[in-house]
C-alpha positions as CSV (number, residue, x, y, z in Angstrom):
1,X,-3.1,-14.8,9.8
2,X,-5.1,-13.3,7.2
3,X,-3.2,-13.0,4.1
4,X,-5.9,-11.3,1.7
5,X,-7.6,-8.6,3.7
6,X,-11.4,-8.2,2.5
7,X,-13.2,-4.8,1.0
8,X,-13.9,-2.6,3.3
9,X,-11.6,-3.3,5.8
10,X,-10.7,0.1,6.5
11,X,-14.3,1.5,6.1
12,X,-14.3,2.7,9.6
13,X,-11.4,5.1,8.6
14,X,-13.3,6.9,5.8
15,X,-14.7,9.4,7.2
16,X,-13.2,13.1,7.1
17,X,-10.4,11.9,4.4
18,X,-10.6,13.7,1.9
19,X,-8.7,12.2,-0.9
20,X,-7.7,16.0,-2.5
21,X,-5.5,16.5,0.4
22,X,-4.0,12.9,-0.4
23,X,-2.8,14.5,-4.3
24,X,-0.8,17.4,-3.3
25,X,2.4,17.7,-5.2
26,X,5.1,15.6,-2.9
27,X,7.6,18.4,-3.0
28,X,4.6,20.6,-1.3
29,X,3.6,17.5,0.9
30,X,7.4,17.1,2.3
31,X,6.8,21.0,2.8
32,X,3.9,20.7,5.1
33,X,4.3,17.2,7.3
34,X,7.7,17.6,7.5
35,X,8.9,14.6,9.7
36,X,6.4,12.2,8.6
37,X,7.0,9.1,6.3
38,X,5.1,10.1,3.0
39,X,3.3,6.8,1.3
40,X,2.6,6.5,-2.6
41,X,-0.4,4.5,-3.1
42,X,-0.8,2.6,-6.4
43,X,-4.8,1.8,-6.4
44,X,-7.1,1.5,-9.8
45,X,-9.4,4.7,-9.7
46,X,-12.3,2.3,-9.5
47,X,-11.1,1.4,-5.6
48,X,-12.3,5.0,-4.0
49,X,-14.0,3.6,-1.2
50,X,-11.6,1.0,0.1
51,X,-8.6,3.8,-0.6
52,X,-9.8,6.3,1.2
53,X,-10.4,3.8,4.4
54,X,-7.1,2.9,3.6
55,X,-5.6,6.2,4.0
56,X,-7.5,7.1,6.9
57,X,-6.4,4.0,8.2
58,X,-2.7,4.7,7.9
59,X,-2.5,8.6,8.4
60,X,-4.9,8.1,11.8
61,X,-3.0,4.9,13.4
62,X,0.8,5.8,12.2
63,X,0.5,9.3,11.5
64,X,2.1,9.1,7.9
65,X,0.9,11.2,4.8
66,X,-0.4,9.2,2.3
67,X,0.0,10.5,-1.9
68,X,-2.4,9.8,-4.6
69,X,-1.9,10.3,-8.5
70,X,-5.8,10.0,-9.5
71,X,-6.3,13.1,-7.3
72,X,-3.3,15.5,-8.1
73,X,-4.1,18.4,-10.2
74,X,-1.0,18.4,-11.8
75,X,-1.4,15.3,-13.5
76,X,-2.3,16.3,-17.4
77,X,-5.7,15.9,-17.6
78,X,-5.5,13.2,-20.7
79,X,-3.0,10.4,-19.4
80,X,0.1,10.4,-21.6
81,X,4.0,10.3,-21.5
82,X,3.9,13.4,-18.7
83,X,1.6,11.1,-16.8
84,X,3.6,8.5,-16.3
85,X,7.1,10.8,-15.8
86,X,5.5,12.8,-13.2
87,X,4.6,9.5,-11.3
88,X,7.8,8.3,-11.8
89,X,9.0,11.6,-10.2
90,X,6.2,11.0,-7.6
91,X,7.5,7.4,-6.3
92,X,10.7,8.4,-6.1
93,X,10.1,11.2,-4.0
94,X,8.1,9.0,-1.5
95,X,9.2,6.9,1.3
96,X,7.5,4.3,0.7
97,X,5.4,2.4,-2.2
98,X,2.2,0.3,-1.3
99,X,0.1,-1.5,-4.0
100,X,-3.7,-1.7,-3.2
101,X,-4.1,-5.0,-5.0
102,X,-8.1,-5.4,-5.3
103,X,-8.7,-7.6,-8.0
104,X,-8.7,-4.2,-10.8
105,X,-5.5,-3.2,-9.6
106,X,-4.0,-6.6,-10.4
107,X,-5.6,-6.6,-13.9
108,X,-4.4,-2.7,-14.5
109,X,-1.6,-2.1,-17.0
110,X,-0.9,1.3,-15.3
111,X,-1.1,0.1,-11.8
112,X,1.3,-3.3,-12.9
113,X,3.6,-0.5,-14.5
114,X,3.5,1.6,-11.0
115,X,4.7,-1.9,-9.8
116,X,7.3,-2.6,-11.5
117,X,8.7,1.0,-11.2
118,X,8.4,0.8,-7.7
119,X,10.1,-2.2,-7.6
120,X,13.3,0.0,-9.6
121,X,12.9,2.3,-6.7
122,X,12.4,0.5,-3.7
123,X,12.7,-3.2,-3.2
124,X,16.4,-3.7,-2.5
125,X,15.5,-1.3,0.5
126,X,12.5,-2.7,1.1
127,X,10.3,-0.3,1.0
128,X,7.4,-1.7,-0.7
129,X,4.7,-3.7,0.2
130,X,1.4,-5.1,-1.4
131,X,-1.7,-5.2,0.1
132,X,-4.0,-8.1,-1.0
133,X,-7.4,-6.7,-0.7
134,X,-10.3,-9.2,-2.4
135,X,-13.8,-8.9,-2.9
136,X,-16.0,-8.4,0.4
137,X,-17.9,-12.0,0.7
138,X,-15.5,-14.0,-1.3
139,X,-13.5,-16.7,-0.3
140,X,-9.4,-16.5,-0.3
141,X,-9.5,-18.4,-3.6
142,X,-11.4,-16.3,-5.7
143,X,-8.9,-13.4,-5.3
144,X,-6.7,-12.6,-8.7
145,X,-3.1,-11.6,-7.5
146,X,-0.2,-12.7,-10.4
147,X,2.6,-15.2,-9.5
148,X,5.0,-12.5,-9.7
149,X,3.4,-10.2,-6.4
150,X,4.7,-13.0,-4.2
151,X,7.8,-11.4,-4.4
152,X,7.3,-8.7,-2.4
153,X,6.6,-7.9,0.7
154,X,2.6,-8.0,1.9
155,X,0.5,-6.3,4.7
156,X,-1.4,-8.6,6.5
157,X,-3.5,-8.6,9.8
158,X,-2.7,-11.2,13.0
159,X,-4.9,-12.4,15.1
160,X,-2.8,-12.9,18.2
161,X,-3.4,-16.7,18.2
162,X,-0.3,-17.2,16.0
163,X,3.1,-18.1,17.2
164,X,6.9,-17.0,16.3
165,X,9.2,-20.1,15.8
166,X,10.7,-19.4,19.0
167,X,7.1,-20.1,20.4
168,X,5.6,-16.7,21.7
169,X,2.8,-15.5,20.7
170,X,2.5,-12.7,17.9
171,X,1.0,-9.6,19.0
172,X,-2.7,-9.0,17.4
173,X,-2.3,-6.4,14.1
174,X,-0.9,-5.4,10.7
175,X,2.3,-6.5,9.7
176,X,4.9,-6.6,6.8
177,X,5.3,-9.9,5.6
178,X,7.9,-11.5,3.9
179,X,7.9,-15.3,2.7
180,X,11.7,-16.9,2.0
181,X,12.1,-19.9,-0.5
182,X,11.1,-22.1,2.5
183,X,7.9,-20.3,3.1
184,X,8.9,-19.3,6.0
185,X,7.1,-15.9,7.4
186,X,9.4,-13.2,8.5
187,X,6.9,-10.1,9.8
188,X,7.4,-6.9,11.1
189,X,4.8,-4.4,12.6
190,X,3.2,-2.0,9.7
191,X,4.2,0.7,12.6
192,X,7.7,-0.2,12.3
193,X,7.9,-0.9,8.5
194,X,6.2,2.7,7.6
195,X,9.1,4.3,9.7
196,X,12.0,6.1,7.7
197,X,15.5,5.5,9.1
């Protein structure tokens, strides 16, 4: 199992995303993909690259519609109190919350803050997930993530080498993780997760 996903994971997803389309307001966005789980993405503005694979990634393979504060015109254009209502607004209005955690995103007061709002909004129905993204090249180790993101829920990819306690053989892909107090993984497919009941 990899637990930290690497930079540019998702690179092969990149192309024709445009991340504009990934900013529209969400009242607009439920408008035009009606029937389709919509996806706030918490991500430091640095993290273009590796977000817009991610985005490809999860609007190609599971046909969701991702949403994007960095790119929404109706953000104020100098970050203040109406910044951080409107993404308030924004996360509630989504289905589902997903941190990018790269190493920036973990050290980001505004991205920590879209944490634990999201948290407010959509752990008890768990409907949040992290996903660990470290440097490309770097070991496990070197990555940043804080204590406290091992509470939630975290995407990672199986091989298909990796067994359920019952002693079949997990199917190769992305899953939703969740570790209890024993450490004991309990996964279920991205595909399923990123449904809405």
């Amino acid at each position: 199992m990899k637990r930290i996903l690497e930079s540019g994971q998702f690179s092969n997803y990149r192309e024709g995303v445009s991340l504009d389309s990934a900013s529209m307001e969400v009242a607009n966005l439920y408008k035009s993909y009606f029937g389709k789980t919509t996806v706030f993405i918490s991500h430091k503005h640095d993290d273009l690259e590796d977000l817009s694979g991610l985005i490809g990634f999860l609007e190609k393979n599971y046909n969701v519609k991702a949403y994007i504060d960095s790119k929404d015109s109706s953000m104020p254009s100098v970050t203040s109190g109406v910044t951080a209502s409107k993404i308030k607004e924004r996360i509630r209005q989504c289905d589902k919350f997903i941190l990018l955690a790269t190493d920036g995103a973990v050290e980001s007061k505004w991205c920590n803050w879209e944490l634990g709002y999201g948290d407010s909004q959509k752990f008890s129905s768990k409907d949040i997930a992290i996903l660990p993204l470290k440097r490309k090249g770097y070991s496990d180790s070197s990555y940043k993530g804080n204590e406290y993101m091992q509470i939630y829920p975290y995407i990672s990819f199986y091989e298909g080498n990796e067994t359920y306690t019952t002693g079949g053989y997990v199917n190769r892909g992305y899953y939703v993780v969740t570790d209890d107090e024993k450490g004991v993984h309990n996964i279920i497919p991205l595909e399923n997760w990123l449904k809405v009941d």
